[in-house]
C-alpha positions as CSV (number, residue, x, y, z in Angstrom):
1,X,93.0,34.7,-54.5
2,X,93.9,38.4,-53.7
3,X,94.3,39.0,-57.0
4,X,90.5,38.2,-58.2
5,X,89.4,40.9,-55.7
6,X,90.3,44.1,-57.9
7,X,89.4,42.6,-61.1
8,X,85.6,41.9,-59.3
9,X,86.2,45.3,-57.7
10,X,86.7,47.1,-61.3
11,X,83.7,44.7,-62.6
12,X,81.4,45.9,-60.2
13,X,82.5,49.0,-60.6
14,X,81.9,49.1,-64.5
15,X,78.6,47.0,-63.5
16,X,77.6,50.1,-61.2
17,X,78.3,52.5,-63.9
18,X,77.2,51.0,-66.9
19,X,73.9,50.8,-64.8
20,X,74.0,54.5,-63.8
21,X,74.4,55.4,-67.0
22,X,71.9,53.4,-68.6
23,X,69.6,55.0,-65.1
24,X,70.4,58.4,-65.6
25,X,70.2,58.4,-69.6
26,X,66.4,57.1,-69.5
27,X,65.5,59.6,-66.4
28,X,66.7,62.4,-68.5
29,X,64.9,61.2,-71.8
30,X,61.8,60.7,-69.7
31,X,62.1,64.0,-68.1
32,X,62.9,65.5,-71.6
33,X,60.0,63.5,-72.7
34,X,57.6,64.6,-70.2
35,X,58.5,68.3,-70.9
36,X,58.0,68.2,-74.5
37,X,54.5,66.1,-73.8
38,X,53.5,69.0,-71.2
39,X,54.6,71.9,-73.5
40,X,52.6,70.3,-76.9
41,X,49.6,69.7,-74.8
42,X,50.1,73.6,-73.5
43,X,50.1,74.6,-77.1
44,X,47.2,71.9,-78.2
45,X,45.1,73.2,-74.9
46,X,46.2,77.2,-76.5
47,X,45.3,76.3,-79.9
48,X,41.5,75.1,-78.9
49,X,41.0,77.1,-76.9
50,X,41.6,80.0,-79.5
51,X,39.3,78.2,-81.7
52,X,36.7,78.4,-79.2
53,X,36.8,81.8,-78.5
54,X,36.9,82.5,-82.3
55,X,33.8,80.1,-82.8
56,X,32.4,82.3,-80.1
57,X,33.1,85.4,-81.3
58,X,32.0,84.6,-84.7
59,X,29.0,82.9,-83.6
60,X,28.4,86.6,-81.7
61,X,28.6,88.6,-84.7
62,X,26.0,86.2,-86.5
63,X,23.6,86.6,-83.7
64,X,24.1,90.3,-83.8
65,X,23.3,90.6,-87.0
66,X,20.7,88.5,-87.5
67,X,19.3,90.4,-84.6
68,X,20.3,93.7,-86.2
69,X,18.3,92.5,-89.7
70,X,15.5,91.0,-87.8
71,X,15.2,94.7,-85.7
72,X,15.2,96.7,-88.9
73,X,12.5,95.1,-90.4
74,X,10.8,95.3,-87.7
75,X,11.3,99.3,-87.7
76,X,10.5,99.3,-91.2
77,X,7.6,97.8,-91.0
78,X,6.2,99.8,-87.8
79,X,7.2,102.7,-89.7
80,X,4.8,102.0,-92.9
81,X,2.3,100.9,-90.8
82,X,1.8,104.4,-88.7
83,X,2.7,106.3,-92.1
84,X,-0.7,104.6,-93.8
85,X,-2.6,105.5,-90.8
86,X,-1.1,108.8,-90.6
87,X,-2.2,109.7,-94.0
88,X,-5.9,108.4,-93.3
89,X,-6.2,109.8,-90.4
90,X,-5.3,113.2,-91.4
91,X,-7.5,112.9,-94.2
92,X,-10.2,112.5,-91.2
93,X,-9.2,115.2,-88.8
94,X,-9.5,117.5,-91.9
95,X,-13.2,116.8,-92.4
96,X,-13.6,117.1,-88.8
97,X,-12.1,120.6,-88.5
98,X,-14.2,121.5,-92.0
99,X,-17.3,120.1,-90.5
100,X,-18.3,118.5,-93.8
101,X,-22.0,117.8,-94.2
102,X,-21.5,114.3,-94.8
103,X,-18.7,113.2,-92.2
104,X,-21.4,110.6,-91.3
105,X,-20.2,108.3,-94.0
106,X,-16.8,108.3,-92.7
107,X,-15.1,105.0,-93.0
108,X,-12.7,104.7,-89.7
109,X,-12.0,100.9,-90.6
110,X,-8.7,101.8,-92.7
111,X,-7.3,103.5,-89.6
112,X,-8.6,100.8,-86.8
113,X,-6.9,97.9,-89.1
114,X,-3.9,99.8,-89.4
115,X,-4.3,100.3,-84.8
116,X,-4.7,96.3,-84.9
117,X,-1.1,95.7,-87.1
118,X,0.8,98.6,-85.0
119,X,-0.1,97.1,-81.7
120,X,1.2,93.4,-83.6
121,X,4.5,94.7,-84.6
122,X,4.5,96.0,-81.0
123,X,4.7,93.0,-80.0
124,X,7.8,92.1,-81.9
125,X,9.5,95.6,-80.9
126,X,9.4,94.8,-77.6
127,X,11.5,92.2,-78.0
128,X,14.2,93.8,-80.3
129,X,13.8,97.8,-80.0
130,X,15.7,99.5,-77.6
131,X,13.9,101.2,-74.5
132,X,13.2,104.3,-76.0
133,X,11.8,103.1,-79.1
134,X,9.4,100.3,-77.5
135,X,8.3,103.3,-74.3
136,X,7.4,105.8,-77.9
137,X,6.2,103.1,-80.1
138,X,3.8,102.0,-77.2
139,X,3.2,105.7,-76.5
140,X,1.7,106.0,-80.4
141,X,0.0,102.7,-80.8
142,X,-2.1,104.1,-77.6
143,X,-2.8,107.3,-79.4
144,X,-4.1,105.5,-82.6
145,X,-6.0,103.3,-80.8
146,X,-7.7,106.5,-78.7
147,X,-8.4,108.7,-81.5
148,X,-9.5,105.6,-83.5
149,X,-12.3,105.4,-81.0
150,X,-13.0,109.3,-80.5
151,X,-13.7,109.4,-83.8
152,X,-15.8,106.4,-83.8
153,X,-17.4,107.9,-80.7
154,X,-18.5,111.2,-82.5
155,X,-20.4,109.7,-85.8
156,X,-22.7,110.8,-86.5
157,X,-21.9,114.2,-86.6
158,X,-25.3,116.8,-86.4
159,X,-25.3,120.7,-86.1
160,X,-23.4,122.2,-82.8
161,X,-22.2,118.6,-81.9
162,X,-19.5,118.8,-78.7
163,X,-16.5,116.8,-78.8
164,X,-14.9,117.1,-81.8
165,X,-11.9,118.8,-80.8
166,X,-10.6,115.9,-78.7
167,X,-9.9,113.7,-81.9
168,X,-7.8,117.1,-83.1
169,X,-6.1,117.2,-80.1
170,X,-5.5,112.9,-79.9
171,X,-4.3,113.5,-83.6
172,X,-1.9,116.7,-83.2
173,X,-0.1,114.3,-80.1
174,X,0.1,111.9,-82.8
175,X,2.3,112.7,-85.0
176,X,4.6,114.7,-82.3
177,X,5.1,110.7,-81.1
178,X,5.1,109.7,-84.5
179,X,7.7,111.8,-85.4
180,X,9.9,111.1,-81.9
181,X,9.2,107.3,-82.5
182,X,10.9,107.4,-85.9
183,X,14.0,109.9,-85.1
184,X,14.6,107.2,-82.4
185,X,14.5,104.5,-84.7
186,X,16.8,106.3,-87.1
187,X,18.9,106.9,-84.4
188,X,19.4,103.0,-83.7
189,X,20.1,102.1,-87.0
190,X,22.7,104.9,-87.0
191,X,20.9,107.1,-89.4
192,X,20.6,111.0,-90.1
193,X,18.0,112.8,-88.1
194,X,15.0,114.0,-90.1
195,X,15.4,117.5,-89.6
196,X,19.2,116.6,-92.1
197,X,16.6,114.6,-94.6
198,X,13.0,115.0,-94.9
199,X,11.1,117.0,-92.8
200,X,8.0,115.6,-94.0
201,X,8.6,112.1,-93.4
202,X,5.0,111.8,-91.5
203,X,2.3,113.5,-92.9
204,X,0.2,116.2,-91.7
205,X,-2.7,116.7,-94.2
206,X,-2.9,114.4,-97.1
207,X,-5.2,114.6,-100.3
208,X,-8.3,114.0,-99.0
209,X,-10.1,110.8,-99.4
210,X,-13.9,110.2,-100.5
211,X,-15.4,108.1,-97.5
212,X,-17.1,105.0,-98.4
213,X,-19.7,103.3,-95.3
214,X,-20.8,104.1,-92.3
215,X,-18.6,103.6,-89.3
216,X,-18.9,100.8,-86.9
217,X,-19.6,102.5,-83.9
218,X,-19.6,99.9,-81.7
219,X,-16.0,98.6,-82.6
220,X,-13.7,98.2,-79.5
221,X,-11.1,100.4,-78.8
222,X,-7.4,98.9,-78.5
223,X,-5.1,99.7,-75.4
224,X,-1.1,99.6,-75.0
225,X,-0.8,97.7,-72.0
């Protein structure tokens, strides 16, 4: 009988061990497990979340320049719009100063359509343009739409009539806003300023035009608000 005792003594004993073993061999190979799970879902949550930020930086640059595009068309087409009236409206101020005999039949429609489209694209600008550009271009829509209705405010001209300097004047502020509104464009789009180009990128006096009707003196005026 004493003899049974070691030999369940060393069975236990392997029982015990073979048991540890086993025990300790699956804790490790969990623990080994756990850490490889933690580290690929560390790399997984790295790798997404690079993704996203490249989705968002490229999504950024898109915007940008679809906001840059939309913004210089939007210049562009301010800038033709005060070049037409420009030209008219010098063409205008020059019979004014000449006091032509038959400044009557000026036709102020041309300039007051091209008012109405400046103060549209206005509009837009004030959306997109920086705060410079939108305070000058709001600055020269007002002026159009003043000297528009001087003009208009004049006709018909007779012998010794008073007030036709102010028109002059509303037209030599003009292009000095003109000319401001589009260095500051250029200046946004990253371009030269004028005085490195063209220096007669807004005209003063143009080839004079043959007017057409009588005004509509009873248009209203416009105002930059």
């Amino acid at each position: 009988m004493n003899q049974i005792w070691p030999v369940l003594l060393v069975a236990a004993l392997g029982v015990t061990g073979t048991l540890g073993a086993a025990i300790s061999t699956q804790f490790l190979t969990t623990r080994r497990e756990d850490r490889r799970w933690n580290l690929e879902r560390e790399r997984e949550q790295e790798r997404w979340e690079r993704e996203r930020q490249d989705r968002a930086a490229q999504w950024q640059r898109e915007d940008e320049l679809r906001h840059r595009e939309s913004r210089e068309e939007t210049y562009k087409q301010f800038m033709q719009t005060i070049w037409n009236w420009g030209r008219r409206a010098a063409d205008i101020r020059q019979m004014i100063e000449d006091r032509m005999g038959h400044l009557f039949i000026i036709d102020t429609q041309e300039i007051y359509d091209a008012s109405v489209k400046a103060v549209g694209i206005m509009a837009e600008l004030e959306l997109s343009a920086s705060a410079p550009v939108r305070d000058s271009a709001r600055e020269c829509c007002d002026l159009m739409s003043r000297f528009v209705s001087e003009v208009d405010a004049v006709l018909p001209i007779s012998e010794g009539a008073d007030g036709l300097d102010v028109p002059v004047r509303l037209h030599d502020s003009y292009k000095v806003v003109a000319r401001k509104t589009v260095e500051l464009m250029r200046a946004d789009r990253g371009l030269m300023s004028l005085d490195a180009t063209n220096q007669h990128m807004l005209p003063n006096v143009s080839q004079r035009l043959v007017p057409r009707t009588i005004s509509d003196s009873c248009r209203p005026a416009m105002s930059i608000t």
